[in-house]
C-alpha positions in Angstrom: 0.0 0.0 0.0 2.8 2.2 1.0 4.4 1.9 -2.9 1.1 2.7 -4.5 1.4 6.1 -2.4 4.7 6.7 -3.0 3.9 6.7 -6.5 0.9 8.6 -6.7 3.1 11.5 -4.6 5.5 11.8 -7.3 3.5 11.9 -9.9 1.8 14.5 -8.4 5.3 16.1 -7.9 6.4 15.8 -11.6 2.9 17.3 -12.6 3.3 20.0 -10.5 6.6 20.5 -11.4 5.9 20.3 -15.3 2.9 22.2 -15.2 4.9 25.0 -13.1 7.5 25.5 -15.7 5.1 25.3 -18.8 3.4 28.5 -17.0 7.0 30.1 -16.5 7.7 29.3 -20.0 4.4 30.7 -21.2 5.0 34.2 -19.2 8.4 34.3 -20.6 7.5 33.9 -24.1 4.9 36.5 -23.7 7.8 39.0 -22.0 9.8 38.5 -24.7 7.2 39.0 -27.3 6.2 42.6 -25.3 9.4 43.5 -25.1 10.6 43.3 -28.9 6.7 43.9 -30.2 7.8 48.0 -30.7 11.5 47.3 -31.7 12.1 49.0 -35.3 13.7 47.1 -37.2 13.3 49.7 -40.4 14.6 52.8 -38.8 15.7 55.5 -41.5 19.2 56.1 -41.6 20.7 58.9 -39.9 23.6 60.8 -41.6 25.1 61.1 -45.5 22.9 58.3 -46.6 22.0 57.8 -49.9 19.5 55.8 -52.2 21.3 52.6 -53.9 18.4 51.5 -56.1 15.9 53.0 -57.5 12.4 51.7 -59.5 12.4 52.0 -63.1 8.4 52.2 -63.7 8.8 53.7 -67.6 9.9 51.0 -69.0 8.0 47.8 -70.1 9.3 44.6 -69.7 8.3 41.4 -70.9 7.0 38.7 -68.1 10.0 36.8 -69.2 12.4 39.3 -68.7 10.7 40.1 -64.9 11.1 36.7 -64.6 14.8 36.2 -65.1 15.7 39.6 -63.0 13.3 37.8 -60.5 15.3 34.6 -60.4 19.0 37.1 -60.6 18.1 39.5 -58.1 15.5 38.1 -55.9 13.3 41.0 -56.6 
């Protein structure tokens, strides 16, 4: 009788403890997403910047041509 005790304690102990650290996890996650949600990742630069590329919206391209700068530039 004293074994079946035993063992219903410590499972009572490991969900305790496991459900303990899934709440602590769950808070932290939830810090962490507070804490980075205003974080700008897309500030404007500060200084002598200047513009590298710029749209070219005059000119008509083919889709095949879009297609190729899409697969060489990613764009």
């Amino acid at each position: 009788m004293k074994s079946w005790m035993e063992l219903l304690y410590n499972t009572c102990k490991v969900f305790v403890l496991f459900t303990g650290f899934t709440v602590l996890f769950y808070y932290g996650m939830i810090w962490v997403h507070k804490e980075y949600e205003s974080y700008q990742r897309y500030e404007e630069p500060k200084g002598a910047a200047i513009k590298v590329m710029s749209m070219q919206i005059d000119e008509e391209k083919t889709w095949l041509q879009r297609l190729l700068m899409f697969y060489q530039n990613g764009e």
